[in-house]
C-alpha positions in Angstrom: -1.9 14.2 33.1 0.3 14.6 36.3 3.1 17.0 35.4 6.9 16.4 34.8 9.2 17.0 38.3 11.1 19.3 35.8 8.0 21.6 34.7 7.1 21.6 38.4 10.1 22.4 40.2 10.6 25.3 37.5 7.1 26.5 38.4 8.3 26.0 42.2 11.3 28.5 41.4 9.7 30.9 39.2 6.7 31.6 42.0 9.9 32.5 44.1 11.2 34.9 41.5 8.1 36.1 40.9 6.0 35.7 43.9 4.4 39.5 44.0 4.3 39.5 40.0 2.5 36.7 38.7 1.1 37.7 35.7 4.5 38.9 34.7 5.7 35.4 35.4 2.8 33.8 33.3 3.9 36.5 30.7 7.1 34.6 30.5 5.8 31.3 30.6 3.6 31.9 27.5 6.7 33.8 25.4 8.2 30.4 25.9 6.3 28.0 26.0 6.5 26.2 29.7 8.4 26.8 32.8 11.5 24.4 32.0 12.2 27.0 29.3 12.5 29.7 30.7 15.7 28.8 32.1 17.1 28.0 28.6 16.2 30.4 26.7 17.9 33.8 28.4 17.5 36.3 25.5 13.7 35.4 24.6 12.8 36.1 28.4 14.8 39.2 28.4 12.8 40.4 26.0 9.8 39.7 27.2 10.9 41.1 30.6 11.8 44.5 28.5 14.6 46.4 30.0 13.2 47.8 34.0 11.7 43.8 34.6 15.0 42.6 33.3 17.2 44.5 35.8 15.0 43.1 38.4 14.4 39.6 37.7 16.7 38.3 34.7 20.1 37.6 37.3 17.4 35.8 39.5 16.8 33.1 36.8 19.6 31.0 37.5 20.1 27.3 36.9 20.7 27.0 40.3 17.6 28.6 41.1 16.3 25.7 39.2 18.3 23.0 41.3 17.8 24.8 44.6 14.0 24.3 44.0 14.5 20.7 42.6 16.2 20.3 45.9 12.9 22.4 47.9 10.6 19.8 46.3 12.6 16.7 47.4 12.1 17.9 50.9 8.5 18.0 50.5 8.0 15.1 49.7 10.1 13.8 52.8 8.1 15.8 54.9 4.5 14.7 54.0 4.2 18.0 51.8 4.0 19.0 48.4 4.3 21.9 45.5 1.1 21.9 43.0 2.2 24.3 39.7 -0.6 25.7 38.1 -1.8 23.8 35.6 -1.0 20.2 37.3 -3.7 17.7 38.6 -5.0 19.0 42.0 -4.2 22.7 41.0 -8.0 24.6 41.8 -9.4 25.4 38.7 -11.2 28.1 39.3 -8.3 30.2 40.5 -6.9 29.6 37.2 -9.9 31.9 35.9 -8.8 34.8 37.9 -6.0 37.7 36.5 -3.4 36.8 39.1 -3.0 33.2 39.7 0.0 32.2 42.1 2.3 29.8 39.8 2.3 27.5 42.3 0.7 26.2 45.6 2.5 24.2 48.5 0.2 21.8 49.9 0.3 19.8 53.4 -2.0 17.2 53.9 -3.0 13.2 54.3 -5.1 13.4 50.8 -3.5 14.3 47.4 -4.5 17.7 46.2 -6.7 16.3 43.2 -8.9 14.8 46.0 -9.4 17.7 48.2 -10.4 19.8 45.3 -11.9 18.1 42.8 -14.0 16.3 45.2 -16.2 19.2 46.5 -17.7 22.7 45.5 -15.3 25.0 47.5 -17.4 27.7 49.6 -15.2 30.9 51.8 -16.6 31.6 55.0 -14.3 34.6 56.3 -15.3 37.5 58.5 -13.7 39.3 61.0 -11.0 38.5 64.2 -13.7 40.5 66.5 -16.3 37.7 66.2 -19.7 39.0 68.1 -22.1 35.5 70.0 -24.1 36.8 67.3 -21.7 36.2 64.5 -20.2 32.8 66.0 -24.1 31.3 66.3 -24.6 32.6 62.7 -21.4 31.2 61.4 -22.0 27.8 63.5 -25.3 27.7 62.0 -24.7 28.5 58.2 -21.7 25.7 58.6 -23.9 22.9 59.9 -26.6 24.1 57.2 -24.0 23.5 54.5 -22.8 20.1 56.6 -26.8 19.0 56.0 -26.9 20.1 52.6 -27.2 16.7 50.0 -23.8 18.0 48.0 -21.3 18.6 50.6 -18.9 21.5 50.3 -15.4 22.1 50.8 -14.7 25.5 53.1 -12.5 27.4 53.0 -10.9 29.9 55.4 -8.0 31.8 56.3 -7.2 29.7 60.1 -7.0 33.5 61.3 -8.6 34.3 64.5 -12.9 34.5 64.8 -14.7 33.8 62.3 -12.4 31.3 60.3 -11.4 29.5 63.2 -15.5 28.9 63.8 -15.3 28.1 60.4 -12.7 25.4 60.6 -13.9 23.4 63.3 -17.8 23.7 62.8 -16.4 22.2 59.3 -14.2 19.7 60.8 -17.0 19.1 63.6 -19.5 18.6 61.0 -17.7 16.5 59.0 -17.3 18.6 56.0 -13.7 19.0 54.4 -12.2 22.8 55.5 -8.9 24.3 53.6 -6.7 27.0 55.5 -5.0 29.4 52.9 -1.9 30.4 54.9 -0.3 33.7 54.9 2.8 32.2 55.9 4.9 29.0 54.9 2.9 26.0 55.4 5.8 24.9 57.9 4.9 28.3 60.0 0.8 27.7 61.5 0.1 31.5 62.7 -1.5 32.3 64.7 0.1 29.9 67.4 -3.1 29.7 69.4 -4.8 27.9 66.7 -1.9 25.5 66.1 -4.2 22.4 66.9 -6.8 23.7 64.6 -4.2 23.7 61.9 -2.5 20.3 62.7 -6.0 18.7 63.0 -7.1 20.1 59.6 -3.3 18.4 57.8 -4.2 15.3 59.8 -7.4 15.0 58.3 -8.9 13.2 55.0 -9.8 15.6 52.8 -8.9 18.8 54.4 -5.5 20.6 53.7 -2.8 23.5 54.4 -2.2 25.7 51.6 0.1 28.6 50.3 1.8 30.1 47.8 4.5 31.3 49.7 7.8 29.1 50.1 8.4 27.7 53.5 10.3 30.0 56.3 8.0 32.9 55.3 6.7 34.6 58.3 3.4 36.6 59.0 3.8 40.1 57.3 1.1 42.2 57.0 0.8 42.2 53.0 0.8 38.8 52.9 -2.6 38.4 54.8 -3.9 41.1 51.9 -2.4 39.2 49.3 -3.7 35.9 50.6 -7.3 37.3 50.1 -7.4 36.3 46.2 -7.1 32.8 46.6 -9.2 32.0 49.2 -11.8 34.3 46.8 -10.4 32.7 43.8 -10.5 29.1 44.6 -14.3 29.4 46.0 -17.5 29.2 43.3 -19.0 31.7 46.5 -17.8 33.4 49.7 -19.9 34.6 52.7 -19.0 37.0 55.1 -20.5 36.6 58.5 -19.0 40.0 60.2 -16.9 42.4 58.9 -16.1 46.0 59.3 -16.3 48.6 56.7 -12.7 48.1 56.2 -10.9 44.6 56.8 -9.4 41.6 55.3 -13.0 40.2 55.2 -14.6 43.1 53.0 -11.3 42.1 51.2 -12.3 39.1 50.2 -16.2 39.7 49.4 -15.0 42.3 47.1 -12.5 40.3 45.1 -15.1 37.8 45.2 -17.3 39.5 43.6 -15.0 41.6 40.9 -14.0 37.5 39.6 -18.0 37.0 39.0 -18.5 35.2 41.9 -21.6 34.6 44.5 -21.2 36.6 47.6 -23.3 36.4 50.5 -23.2 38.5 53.4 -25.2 38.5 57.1 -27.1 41.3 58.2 -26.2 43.3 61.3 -27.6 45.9 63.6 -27.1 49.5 61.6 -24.8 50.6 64.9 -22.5 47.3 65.2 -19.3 48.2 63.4 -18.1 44.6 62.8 -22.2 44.5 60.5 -21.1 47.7 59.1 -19.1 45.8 56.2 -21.7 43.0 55.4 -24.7 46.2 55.6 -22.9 47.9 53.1 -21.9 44.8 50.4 -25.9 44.3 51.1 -26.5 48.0 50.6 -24.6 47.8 47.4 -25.9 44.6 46.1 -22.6 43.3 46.3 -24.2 40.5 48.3 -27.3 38.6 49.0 -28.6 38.9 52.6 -28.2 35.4 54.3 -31.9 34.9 55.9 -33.4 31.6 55.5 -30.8 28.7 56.0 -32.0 26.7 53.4 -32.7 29.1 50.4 -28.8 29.6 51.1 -27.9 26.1 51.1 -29.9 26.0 48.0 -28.2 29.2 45.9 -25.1 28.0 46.9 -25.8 24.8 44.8 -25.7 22.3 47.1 -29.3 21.3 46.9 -31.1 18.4 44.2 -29.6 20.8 41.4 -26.1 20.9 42.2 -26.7 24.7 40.9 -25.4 28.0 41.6 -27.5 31.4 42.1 -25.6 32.7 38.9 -26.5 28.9 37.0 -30.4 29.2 38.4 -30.7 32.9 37.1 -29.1 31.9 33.4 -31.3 28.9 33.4 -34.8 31.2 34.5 -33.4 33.7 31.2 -33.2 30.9 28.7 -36.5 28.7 29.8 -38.6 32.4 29.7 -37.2 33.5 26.3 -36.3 30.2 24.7 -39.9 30.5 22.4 -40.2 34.6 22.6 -37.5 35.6 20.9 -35.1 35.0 17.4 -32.3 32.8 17.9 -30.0 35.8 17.7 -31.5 37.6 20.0 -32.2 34.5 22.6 -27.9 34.1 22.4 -27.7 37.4 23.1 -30.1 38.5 26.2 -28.4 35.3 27.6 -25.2 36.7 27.5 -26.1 40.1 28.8 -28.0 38.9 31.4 -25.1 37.0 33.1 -22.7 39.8 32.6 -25.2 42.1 34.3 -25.4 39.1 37.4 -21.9 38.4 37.3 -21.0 42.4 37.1 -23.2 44.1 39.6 -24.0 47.6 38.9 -22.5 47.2 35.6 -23.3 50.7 33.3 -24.8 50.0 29.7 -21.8 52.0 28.5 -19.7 48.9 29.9 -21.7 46.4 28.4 -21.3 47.6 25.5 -17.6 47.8 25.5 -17.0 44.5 26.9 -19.6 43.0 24.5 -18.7 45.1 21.5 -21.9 45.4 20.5 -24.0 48.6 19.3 -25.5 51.0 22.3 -29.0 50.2 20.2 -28.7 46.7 20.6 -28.3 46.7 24.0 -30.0 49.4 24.8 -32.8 47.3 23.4 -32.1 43.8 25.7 -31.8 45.6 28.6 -35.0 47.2 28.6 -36.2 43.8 27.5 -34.9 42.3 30.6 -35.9 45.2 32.6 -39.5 44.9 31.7 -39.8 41.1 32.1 -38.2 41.7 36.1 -34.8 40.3 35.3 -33.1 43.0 35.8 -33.0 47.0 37.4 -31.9 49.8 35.6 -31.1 53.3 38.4 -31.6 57.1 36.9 -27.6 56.4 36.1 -28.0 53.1 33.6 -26.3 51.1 36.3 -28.0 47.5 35.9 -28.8 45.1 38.2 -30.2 41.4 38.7 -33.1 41.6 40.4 -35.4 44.3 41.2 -33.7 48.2 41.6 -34.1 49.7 45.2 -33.2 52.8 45.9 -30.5 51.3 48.7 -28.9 49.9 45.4 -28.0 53.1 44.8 -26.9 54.4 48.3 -23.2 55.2 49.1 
């Protein structure tokens, strides 16, 4: 069900409020119930703000911050745009999994936002603005793999110089669907030499602009950073082409990875500092190595199976214990064994605490798993899917 214009352009004024917070602005939200509330009922967000929050924020939730974003929205529309609140139709559902969803998304584009992502699987490609002929082939490739694949994919980039850009128009080239996360407004396409990259990818069915911040907000550094979790949020798996050690790239893998998602990095020479950051996610087991083109295309789901690396490792756990062990037990090792593949290097001390469970009992599934190949226990109890090398271990 579409939401109301009044629950939206709340949501549109509270993301301004509380743009860098938004878990303290879903805080407020849940005290009261929706967004329209919050702007009538002063004393129970007060509370909830406790008394440093409320010196900051509670003279910012005004009723004409309500009506000046009533207003924002009208204009919008009038310009071909749009504000999605979280929790409408066309809202990306996965990045309403994650601990910091932005309340709200603006949206520029010819096709309503319920179309460009509900339509597709949405896959990052991101890397780094010092894009090798190496990395561009590779990123080139991998796209047009994806564009070949039976279930086509929705990428997703940042429109930033190198290796978005390459993804953007091998996307748009191959007819695949692409989605620039903006740093800025979406009235502001930075940077200005890949204008008609970002005009072509609003003009097109299917692909779109997006951003959580309002329009007139120019390129600031922490912005780019902050961008990071949606393009990582919004995606089922990212790959990283290039990267340095340190980078907006590595950014991205990472908070890919910490929301239990695929990542997937390309290998590099050992001396090439813009491999450095994929060898090391590798190194980590962070990522898998992109090799074959289509093994990729296949763990990224877009083969017969429509399934993921993470789905095709639960579903080789249940078939393999479905007649070997108790019922109990069978729930169990399930559930372990995708935390361990979602949580990479996860300690048994960890599993216990997130699973509550005794250190016995899992003590006892994961040297189950560990003896059947599913997973790798290091000298530390640090488990992983998949065989244990020692370059799992390495810093």
């Amino acid at each position: 069900m579409e939401m109301s214009f009044e629950e939206r352009a709340a949501l549109c004024a509270l993301n301004r409020i509380f743009g860098f917070e938004p878990k303290l602005g879903l805080k407020v939200i849940e005290a009261v119930g929706c967004a329209t509330s919050v702007f009538s009922e002063p004393e129970e967000v007060a509370r909830v703000l406790g008394a440093y929050s409320k010196i900051r924020f509670n003279s910012l939730i005004t009723g004409s911050a309500f009506e000046s974003a009533a207003m924002e929205l009208e204009n919008l529309e009038r310009e071909g745009c749009r504000f999605v609140g979280i929790g409408d139709v066309g809202y990306p559902a996965l990045l309403m999994e994650c601990e910091d969803p932005p309340l709200g998304l603006y949206y520029k584009g010819v096709s309503s936002p319920e179309v460009v992502f509900e339509g597709h699987p949405q896959i990052a490609v991101v890397g780094t603005r010092a894009l090798t002929h190496y990395g561009k082939d590779w990123c080139q490739r991998i796209v047009g793999a994806m564009a070949s694949a039976k279930i086509k994919p929705l990428i997703v980039s940042g429109l930033a110089i190198g290796v978005d850009v390459v993804a953007h128009v091998s996307a748009l080239d191959g007819g695949l669907p692409t989605v620039a996360v903006m740093a800025t407004g979406i009235d502001s396409l930075y940077p200005s030499r890949n204008r008609n990259v970002g005009e072509r990818i609003a003009s097109t069915p299917g692909c779109a602009l997006i951003s959580d911040y309002p329009p007139g907000t120019d390129a600031v550094r922490i912005n780019f950073l902050r961008r990071n979790r949606i393009i990582a949020g919004i995606c089922r798996a990212t790959i990283l082409v290039e990267s340095k050690i340190r980078g907006g790239g590595m950014m991205t893998a990472r908070l890919a990875s910490s929301y239990g998602r695929d990542v997937y990095a390309l290998p590099g020479r050992i001396d090439d500092p813009v491999s450095q950051g994929c060898n090391l996610l590798i190194r980590e087991n962070l990522a898998e190595q992109i090799g074959d083109l289509g093994e990729l295309v296949s763990r990224l789901g877009l083969g017969s199976s429509g399934k993921t690396l993470k789905e095709d490792f639960k579903s080789e756990v249940e078939e393999y214990y479905r007649d070997r062990l108790q019922e109990s037990d069978y729930l169990d090792i399930i559930r372990l064994a995708v935390l361990v593949k979602s949580k990479r290097g996860i300690s048994v001390d960890e599993l216990c605490e997130k699973l509550k469970w005794t250190y016995s009992h899992v003590s006892h599934l994961v040297t189950t798993l560990e003896c059947d190949g599913f997973i790798s226990v290091d000298l530390l109890q640090h488990c992983y899917a998949g065989r244990y090398t020692t370059s799992m271990a390495s810093p």
